[in-house]
C-alpha positions in Angstrom: 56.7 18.8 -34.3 56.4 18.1 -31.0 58.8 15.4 -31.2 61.6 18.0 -30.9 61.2 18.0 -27.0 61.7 14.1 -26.7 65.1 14.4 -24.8 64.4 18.0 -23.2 64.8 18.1 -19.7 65.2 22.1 -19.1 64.3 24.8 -21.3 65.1 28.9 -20.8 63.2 31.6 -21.7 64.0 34.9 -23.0 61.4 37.0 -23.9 63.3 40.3 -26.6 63.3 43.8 -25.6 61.2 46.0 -27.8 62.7 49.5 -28.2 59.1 51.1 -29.8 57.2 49.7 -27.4 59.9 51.1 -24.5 59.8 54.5 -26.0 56.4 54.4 -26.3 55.7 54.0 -22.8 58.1 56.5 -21.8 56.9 59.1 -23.8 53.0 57.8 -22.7 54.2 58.5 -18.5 55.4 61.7 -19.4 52.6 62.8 -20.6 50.4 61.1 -18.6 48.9 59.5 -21.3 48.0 56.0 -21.0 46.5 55.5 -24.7 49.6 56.8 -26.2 51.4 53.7 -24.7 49.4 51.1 -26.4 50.0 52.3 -29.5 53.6 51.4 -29.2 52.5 47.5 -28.3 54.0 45.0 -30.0 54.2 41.0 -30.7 56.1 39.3 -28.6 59.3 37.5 -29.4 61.0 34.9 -27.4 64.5 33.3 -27.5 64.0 29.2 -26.3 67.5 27.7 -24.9 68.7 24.4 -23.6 70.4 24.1 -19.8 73.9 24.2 -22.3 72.9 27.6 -23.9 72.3 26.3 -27.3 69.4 27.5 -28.9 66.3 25.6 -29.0 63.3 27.3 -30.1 62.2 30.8 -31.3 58.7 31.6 -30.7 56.9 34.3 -32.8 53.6 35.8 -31.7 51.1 36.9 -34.4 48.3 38.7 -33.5 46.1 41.9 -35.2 47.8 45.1 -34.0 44.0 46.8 -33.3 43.0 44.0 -31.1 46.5 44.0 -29.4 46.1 47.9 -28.9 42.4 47.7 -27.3 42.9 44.0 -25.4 46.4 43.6 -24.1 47.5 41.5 -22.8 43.8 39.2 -23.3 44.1 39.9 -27.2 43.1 37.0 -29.3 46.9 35.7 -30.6 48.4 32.7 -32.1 52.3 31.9 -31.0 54.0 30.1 -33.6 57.1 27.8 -32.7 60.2 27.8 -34.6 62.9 25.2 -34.7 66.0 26.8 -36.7 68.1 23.9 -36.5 65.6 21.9 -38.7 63.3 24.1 -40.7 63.4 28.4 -39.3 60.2 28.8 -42.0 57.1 26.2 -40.7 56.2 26.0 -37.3 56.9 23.4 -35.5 54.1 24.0 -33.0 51.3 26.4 -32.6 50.0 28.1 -29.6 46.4 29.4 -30.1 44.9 31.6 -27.1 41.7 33.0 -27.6 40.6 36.7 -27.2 39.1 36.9 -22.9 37.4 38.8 -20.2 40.6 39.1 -18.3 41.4 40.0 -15.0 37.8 39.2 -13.3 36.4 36.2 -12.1 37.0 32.9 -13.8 33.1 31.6 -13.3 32.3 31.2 -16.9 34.1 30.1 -20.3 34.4 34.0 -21.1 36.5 34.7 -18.5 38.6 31.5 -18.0 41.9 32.0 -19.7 42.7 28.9 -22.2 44.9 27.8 -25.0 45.0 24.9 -27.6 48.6 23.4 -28.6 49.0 22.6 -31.9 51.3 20.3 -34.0 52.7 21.6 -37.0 49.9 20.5 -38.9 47.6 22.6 -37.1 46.2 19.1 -35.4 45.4 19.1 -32.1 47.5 17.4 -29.5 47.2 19.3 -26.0 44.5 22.2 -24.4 45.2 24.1 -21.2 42.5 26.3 -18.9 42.0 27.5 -15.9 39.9 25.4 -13.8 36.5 26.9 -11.9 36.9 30.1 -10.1 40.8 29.8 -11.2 42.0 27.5 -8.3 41.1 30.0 -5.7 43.6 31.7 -3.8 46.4 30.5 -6.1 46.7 30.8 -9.5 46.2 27.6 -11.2 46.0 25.8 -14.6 44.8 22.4 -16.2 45.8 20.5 -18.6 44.0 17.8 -21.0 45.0 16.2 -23.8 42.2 17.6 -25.8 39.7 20.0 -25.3 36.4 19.2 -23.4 38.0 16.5 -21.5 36.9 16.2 -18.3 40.2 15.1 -15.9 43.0 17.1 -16.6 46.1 15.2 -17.0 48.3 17.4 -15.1 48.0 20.8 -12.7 49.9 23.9 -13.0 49.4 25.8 -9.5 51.4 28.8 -7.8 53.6 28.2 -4.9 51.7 31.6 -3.9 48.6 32.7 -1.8 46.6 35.9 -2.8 49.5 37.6 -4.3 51.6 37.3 -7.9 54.0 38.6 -10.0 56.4 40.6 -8.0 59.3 42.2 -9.5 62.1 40.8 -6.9 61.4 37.4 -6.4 61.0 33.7 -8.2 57.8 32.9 -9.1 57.6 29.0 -8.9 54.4 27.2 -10.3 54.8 23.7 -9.4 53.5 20.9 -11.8 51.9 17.5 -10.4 50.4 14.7 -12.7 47.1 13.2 -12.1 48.0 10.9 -9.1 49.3 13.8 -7.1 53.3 13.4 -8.3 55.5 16.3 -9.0 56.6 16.2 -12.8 58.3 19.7 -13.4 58.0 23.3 -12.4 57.5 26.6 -14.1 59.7 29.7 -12.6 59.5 33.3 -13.4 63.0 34.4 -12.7 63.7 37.6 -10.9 66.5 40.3 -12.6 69.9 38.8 -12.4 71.2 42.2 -12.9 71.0 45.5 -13.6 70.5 45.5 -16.8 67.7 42.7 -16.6 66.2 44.7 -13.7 66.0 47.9 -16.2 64.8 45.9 -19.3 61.8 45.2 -17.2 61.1 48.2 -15.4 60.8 49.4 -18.9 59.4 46.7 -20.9 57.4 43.9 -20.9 60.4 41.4 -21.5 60.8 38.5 -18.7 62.7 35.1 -18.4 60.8 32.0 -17.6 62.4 28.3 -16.7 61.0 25.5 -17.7 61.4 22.0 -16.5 59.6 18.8 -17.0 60.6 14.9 -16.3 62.5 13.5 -19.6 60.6 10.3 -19.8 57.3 12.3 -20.3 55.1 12.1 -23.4 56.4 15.5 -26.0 52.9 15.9 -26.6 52.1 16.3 -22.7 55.4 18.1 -22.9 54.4 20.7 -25.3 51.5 21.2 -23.5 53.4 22.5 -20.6 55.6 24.7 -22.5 52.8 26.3 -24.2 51.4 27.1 -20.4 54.6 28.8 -19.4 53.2 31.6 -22.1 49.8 31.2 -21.3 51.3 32.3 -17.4 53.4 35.2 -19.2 50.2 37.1 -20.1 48.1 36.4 -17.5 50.5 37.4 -15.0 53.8 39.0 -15.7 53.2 41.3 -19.1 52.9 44.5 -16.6 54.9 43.3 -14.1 57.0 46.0 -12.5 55.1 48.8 -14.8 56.9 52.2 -13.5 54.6 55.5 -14.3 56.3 58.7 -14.5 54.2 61.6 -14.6 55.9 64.8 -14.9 53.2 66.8 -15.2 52.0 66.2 -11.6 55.2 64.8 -10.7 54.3 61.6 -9.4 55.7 58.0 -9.5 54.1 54.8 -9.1 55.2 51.6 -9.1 53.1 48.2 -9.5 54.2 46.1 -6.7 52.6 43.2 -7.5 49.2 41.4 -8.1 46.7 40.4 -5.7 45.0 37.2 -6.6 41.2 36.1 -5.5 39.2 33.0 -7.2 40.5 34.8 -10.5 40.5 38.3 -10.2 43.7 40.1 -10.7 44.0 43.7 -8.9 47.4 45.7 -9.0 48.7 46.6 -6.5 50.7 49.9 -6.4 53.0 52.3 -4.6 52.9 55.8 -5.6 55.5 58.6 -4.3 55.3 62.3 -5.1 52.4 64.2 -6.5 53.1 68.2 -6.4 49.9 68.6 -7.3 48.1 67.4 -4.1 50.6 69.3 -2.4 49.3 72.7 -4.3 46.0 72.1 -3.5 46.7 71.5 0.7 48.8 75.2 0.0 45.5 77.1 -1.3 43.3 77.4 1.4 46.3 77.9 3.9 46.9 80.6 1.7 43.5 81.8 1.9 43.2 81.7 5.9 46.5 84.3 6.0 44.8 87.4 5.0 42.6 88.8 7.4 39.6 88.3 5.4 38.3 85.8 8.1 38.9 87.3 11.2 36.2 90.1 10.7 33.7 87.2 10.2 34.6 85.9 13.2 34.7 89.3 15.5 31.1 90.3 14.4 29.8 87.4 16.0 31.9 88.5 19.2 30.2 92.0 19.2 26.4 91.0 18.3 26.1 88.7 20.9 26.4 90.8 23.9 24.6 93.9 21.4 21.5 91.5 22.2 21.6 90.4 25.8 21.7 94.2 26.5 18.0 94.7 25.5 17.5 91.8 27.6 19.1 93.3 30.6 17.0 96.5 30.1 13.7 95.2 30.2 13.4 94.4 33.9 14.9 97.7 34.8 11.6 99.0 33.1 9.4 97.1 35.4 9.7 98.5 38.9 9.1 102.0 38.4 5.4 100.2 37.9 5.4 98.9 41.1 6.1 102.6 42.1 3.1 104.0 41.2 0.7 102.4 43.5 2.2 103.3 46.2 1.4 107.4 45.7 
């Protein structure tokens, strides 16, 4: 029940590595094979702690493994929300997000990324969606306490302007109640290390932080935490995606996201590509042999072949003038 988030203040995120889905996306860039990749996708599984490092939550993402393979990350999934210090069998809460259009402009209910929290019970007792055109220039989210509400009890926007989900920075989404009042934040963190930088170069595994004012409704406060996964697919599933192709030996690398009333477009960096370079060596390769300078001498000797015949003609003219004269 929601209840369990009463006295939380802070709550940390882990999402698990996934070896399969890892080695399926290696073996997917080095073949340049993008298809090959989604068949290694897999549910997501996340680790929930407390500010203290006890464990708070697991969270348990169950979804159809076609629809994940064709849709991802906009598949149709349900995320269910475990609490193994009272009962690690029922769910304490449910997260339901709908199959979407996603990545294109959030003008119509197809398109607008939502997602129903639900008690235990499967009742009801929070909604979040993404407002009209998605807030704009910054990503943004409402929340109601059910759906079809009109005035959303709290807003979920971006300290960010046009761009998202980089690799090597915090990604802050700021929280404000209806009257305007800050009541928590959302924050993507960036790798702490090394190994947290590799995991999600690799992977689709990220850690989120989570904090909301203690005295609010746990309704209102499961509603938040069921947006901080909402954020996780639209956003940061891909983030960091490194493409090795050996075949043409390129790399590119997904910078980040550039965001528009919406619309998400990745933006990327790509370094190498031998193949490009072949193709700029052929016809150098073909202007070495001297197979083009004939074509460009015969020009050279017709040209002044026909201004002789030119020359000749008034030569032929004034042995007529001549003749009169005998």
């Amino acid at each position: 029940m929601a209840e369990a988030l009463t006295e939380t203040e802070k709550l940390l995120v882990k999402q698990k590595f996934e070896p399969l889905e890892a080695l399926a996306n290696a073996v997917a860039n080095a073949l340049d094979l993008d298809a090959l990749g989604a068949l290694g996708e897999t549910a997501n599984k996340y680790d929930v702690y407390t500010d203290d490092g006890g464990e708070k939550f697991k969270v348990i993402e169950k979804s159809e493994y076609l629809c994940r393979v064709c849709c991802a990350p906009n598949h149709a999934l349900q995320l269910h929300v475990f609490n193994p210090q009272e009962d690690s069998k029922n769910a304490s809460m449910i997260f339901d997000r709908p199959c979407k259009c996603g990545q294109c402009c959030a003008c119509c209910d197809i398109c607008k990324q939502e997602m129903i929290i639900m008690d235990g019970n499967s009742s009801e007792i929070g909604y979040v969606q993404q407002p009209f055109l998605g807030g704009g220039f910054s990503p943004t989210l409402q929340v109601m306490d059910r759906k079809g509400d009109e005035e959303p009890i709290a807003t979920i926007k971006a300290n960010a302007v046009c761009c998202i989900a980089g690799l090597f920075c915090d990604h802050t989404f700021e929280i404000e109640d209806a009257s305007g009042q800050n009541i928590g934040k959302i924050v993507k963190t960036k790798p702490s290390d090394l190994g947290e930088l590799a995991t999600e170069l690799t992977s689709d595994a990220d850690v989120f932080a989570i904090e909301f004012s203690k005295d609010l409704e746990p309704s209102r406060k499961a509603s938040l935490f069921g947006a901080l996964h909402l954020i996780d697919y639209m956003f940061f599933e891909n983030e960091g995606e490194v493409n090795l192709d050996i075949a043409n030996g390129q790399l590119s690398f997904k910078c980040c996201d550039c965001y528009c009333l919406g619309c998400v477009c990745p933006c990327s960096c790509t370094l190498g590509g031998g193949g490009g370079g072949d193709e700029g060596a052929e016809p150098a390769m073909d202007k070495e042999p001297g197979e083009d300078e004939p074509f460009e001498e015969n020009p050279e000797e017709e040209e002044p072949a026909e201004e002789e015949p030119e020359e000749e003609e008034p030569e032929e003219e004034e042995p007529e003038e001549e003749e009169p004269e005998e």
